[in-house]
N, C-alpha and C positions, 0 to 999 in steps of 0.2 A: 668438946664434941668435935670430930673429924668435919674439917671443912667440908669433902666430899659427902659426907651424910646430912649435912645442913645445908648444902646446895642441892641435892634430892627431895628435901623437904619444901626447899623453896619453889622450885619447880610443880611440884606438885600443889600447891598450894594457889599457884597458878593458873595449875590446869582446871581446879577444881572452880576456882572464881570463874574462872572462863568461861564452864559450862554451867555455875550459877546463874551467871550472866544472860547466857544462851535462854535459859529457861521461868523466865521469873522477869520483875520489872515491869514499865511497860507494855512490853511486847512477847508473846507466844509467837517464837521464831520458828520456822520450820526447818523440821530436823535435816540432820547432813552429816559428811564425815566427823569424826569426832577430831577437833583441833589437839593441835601439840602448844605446851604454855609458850609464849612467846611466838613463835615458829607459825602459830596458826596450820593451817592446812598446806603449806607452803609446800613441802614435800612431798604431796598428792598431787600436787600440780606440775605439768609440763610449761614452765614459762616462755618456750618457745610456743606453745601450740595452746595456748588457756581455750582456745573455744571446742578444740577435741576432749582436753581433760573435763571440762563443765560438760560436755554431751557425753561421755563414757560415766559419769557422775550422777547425770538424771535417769541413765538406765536402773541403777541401784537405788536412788531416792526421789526419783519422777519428778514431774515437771516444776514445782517448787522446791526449793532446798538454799540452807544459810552454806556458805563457806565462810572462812577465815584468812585475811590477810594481813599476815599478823596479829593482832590482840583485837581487829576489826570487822564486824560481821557484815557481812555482803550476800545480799538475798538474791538466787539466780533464779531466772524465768526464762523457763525451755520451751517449744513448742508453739505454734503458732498460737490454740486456743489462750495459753496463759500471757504470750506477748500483748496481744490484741483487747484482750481484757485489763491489763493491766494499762498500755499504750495510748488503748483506743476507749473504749468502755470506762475508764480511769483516768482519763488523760489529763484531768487539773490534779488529782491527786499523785498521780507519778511524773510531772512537768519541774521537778527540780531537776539539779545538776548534781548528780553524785560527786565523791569526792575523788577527786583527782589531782597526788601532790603535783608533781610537774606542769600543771597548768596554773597551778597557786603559784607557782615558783614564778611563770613568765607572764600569766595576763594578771595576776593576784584580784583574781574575781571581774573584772572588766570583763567589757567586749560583747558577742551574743553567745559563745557556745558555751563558756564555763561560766556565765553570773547565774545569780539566783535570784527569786523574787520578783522585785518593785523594778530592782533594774532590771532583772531579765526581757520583763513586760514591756517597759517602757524604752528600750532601745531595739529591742526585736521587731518592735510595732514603729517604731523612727524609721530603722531599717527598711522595712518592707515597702514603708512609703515613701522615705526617698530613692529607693529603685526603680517604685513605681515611676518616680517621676522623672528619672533619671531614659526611661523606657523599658524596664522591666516589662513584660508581659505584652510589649509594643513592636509593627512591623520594624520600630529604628534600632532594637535589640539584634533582632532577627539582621537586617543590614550589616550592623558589625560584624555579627557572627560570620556573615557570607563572605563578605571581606578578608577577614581574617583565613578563613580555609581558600580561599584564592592566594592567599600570602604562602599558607602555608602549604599549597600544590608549589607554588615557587620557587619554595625553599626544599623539599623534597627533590626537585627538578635539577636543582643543583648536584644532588650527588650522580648524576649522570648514571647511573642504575647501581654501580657500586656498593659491596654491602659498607653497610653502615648501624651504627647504635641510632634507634629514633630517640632517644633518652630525652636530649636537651630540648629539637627540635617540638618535640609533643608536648613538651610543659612550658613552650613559648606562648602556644599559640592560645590555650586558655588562658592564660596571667595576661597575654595582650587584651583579650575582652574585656578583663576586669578592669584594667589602665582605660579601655575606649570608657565603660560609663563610668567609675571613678574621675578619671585625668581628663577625659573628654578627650582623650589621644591613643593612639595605639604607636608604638614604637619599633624600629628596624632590630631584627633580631643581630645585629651588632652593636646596637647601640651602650653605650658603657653604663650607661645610669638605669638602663633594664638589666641589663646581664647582672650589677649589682644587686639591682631587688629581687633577682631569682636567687643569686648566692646569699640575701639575708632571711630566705622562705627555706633555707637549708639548713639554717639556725634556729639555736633556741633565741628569739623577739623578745629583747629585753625591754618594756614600758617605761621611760626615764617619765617621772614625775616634771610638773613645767611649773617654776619658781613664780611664772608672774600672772598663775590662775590664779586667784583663791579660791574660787566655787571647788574648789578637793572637798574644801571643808566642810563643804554646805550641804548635812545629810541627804535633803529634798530634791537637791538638783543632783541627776541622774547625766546629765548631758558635761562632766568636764573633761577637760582636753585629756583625761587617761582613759579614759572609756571609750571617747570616738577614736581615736587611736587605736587601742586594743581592738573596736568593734573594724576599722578596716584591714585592720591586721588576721581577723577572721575571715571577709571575706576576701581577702588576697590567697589565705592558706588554705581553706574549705574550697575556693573557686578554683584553684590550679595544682596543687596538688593530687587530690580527688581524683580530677578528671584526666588530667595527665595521665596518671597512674591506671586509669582502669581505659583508654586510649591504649596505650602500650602495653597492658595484657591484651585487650583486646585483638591487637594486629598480631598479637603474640597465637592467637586462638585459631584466629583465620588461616597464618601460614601454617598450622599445627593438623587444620581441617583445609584442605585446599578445594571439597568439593562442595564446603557449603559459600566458600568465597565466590567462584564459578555461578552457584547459582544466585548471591547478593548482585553479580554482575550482569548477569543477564537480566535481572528484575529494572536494574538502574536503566541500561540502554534501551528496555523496554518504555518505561516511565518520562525518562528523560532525555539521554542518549546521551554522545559526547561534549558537548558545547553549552548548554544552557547550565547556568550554577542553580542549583541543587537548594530546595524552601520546604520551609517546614509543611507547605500545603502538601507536596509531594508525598512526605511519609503514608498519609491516609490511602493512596495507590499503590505502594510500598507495604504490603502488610508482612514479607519473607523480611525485609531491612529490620522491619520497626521489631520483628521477633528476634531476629540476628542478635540485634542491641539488647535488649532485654534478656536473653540468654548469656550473655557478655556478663552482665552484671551480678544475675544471679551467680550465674557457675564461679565467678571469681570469686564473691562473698568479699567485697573489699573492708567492711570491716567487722567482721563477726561477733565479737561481742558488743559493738553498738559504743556508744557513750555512757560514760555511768549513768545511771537517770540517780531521783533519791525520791524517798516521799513528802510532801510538803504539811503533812498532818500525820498524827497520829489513825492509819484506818484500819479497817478488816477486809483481807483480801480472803477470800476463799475460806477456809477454818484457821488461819494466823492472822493474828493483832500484830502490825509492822511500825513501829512506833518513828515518829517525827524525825526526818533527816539521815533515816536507814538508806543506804547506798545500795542501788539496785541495779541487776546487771541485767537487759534485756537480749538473749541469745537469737542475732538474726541469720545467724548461720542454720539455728532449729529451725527457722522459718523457711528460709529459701533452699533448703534442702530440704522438705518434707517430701517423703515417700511419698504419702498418697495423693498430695498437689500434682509433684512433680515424680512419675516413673523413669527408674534409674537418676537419681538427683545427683549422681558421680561422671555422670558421660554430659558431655554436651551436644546439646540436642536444641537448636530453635524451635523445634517440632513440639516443645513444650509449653508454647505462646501462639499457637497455632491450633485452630479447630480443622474437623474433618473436612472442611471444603477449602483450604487452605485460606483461611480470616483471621484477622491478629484476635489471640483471645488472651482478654486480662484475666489477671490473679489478683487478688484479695493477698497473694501471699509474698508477692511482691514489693518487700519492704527494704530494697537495696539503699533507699531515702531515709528509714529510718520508718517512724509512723507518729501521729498524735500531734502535740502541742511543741513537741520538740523536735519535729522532723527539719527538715536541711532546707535552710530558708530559701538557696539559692540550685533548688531541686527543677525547677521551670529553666534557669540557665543552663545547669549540666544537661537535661534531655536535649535541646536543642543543639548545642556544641559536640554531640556524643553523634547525635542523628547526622549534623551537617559536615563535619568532620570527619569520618566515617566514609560517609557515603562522597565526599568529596575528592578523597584518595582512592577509593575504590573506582570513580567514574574514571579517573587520569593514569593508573596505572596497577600495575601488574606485580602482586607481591610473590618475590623469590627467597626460598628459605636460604642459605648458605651451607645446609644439611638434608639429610633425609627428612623430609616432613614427622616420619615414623622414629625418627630419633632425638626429636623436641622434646625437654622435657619441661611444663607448663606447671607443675608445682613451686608453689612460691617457694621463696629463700627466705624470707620470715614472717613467722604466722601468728606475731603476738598481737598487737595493737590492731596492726593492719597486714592484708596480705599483698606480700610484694615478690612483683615476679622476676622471677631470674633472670640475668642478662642474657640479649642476643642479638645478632647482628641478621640483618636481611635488603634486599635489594628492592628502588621501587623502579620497575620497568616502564617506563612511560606506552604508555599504549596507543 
């Protein structure tokens, strides 16, 4: 038999398991493009932009729907109602960690954001409560934070109004907070042994195993030196990365929009004025700031399709049985762009956080945190750092673009994982 006619067979034989597979077993999948053997869906997708091909995807197969990557089914959830039911309404039931090889590759299950289970539970809940104690949710958190944006008015001060890239300087200054309650120290943004933990947060974190633990071995104990490891090597990478990154679209947003900075400034001088450093009680007088930020976050979408979640049981969502350990993709891009939340959800507008008498108005759809049992433990940190930092640049100087405002262009330069915005350079005018 001609090879070529016996590898069409094969192939085919493949596709046809694939969609046995799809429909039978455990679980009643919900339908979606039809996969290619092997290939999966692979070729329907824009691997640059997965959260536009998953929302061009739900137009044709609505708010649930399985893809394929590779020989692997992965259930997408589009729209607010299905996140939020799923997320929220579901939240022990969709509280795994989908799978994702590259983070098997570098925490290999550790840590808080990629374990599963007993450990997930039991280090997330360590977590939170050594932060607490650390001053999480405490005026001595808040202190650092102010500190640190006085550091970082300092260091801006330095380029003497000069354009410059804020690249490095913006992802200093949250990695420093996480050093102050980790290290109990914050560190001079020359210092050699910071600048190296920023260039190993630029790497893939390799977890070398420690020869004189034992407890590796010890199924029940959850706490060995690979896992605290990994878990602060989460919140080194979710605390500064993160926030960096949506910091510097942010500034990116302002000089793009110079007349809603103008009015973030006039609310500041109003509130506070020039001299007195800038508290979280302030925000609540600040309700154009406190929208600013929140429209930052939304409009960016920093990372549109969420983390994998998976399901921790075999359940029934909706009309599909989604069977144990199904990888599920929760679309928060559907969310934070929803039409009828948000009118024109393509323009930025703080005007979308904001009721008719100008009052900060929240959204339910406001899930840039994520949402549920798995949202972003260190979600109380980044608001504050987002608010104080922020508004701490804005109180001291005067952002100048290096171009026409009108010729910025604010579309990220990659829209896989995460949305990261293009480089650019701008000036801070001391004021």
């Amino acid at each position: 038999m001609d090879l070529a006619v016996v590898l069409v067979l094969c192939l085919s034989c493949l596709l046809l398991l694939s969609l046995w597979k799809q429909s039978s077993g455990k679980g009643k999948l919900p339908l979606g493009p039809t996969p290619l053997p092997i290939l999966g869906n692979i070729l329907q997708l824009d691997v640059n932009n997965i959260g536009k091909s998953l929302s061009n995807l739900s137009n044709t197969y609505g708010p649930v729907f399985t893809v394929y990557f590779g020989l692997r089914p992965t259930v997408v959830l589009h729209g607010y109602e299905a996140v939020k039911e799923a997320l929220i309404d579901q939240g022990e039931e969709f509280s795994g960690r989908g799978n994702l090889p590259m983070s098997q590759r570098v925490n290999k299950g550790y840590g808080i954001i990629f374990s599963n289970g007993k450990r997930w539970k039991e280090v997330r809940r360590f977590s939170l409560m050594t932060l607490r104690n650390f001053g999480m949710g405490k005026r001595s958190i808040e202190d650092r934070v102010q500190e640190e944006a006085r550091c970082l008015v300092e260091e801006l001060r330095k380029t003497n109004g000069s354009p410059c890239d804020p690249t490095f300087i913006l992802g200093c200054a949250p990695c420093n907070v996480i050093c102050s309650i980790i290290f109990q120290n914050r560190f001079d943004y020359t210092d050699q042994n910071f600048l190296n933990l920023l260039d190993k947060f630029n790497e893939n974190l390799q977890v070398a195993s420690s020869p004189w633990m034992q407890e590796k071995h010890n199924q029940e104990m959850e706490f060995t030196f690979e896992n605290l490891i990994a878990s602060v090597s989460d919140l080194f990478g979710a605390g500064t990365e993160t926030t960096s990154t949506t910091l510097r679209y942010g500034l990116l947003m302002l000089l793009k929009h110079p007349e809603v900075t103008a009015k973030v400034q006039e609310e500041i001088d109003h509130v506070i004025g020039r001299h007195r450093s800038p508290c979280m009680q302030d925000r609540s007088h600040m309700p154009y700031m406190d929208a600013v930020v929140h429209e930052i976050q939304r409009y960016i979408d920093l990372v549109p399709t969420n983390l994998p979640h998976a399901v921790t049981r075999d359940i029934k969502f909706r009309n599909y049985l989604i069977p144990k350990g199904m990888t599920v993709i929760t679309s928060l891009s559907s969310v934070l762009h929803d039409e009828k939340e948000f009118p024109n959800p393509k323009v930025f507008d703080p005007a979308h956080f904001l009721d008719e008498s100008g009052n900060f108005k929240k959204s339910d759809y406001f899930m840039a945190f994520s949402a549920g049992k798995r949202s972003c433990v260190g979600e109380g940190l980044a608001r504050m750092e987002l608010v104080l930092f922020l508004t701490s640049i804005l109180q001291k100087f005067t952002l100048k673009s290096v171009v026409d405002p009108k010729d910025l262009d604010t579309t990220p330069v990659s829209s896989g994982f995460g949305h990261v915005p293009p480089p650019y350079q701008l000036c801070f005018t001391p004021l």
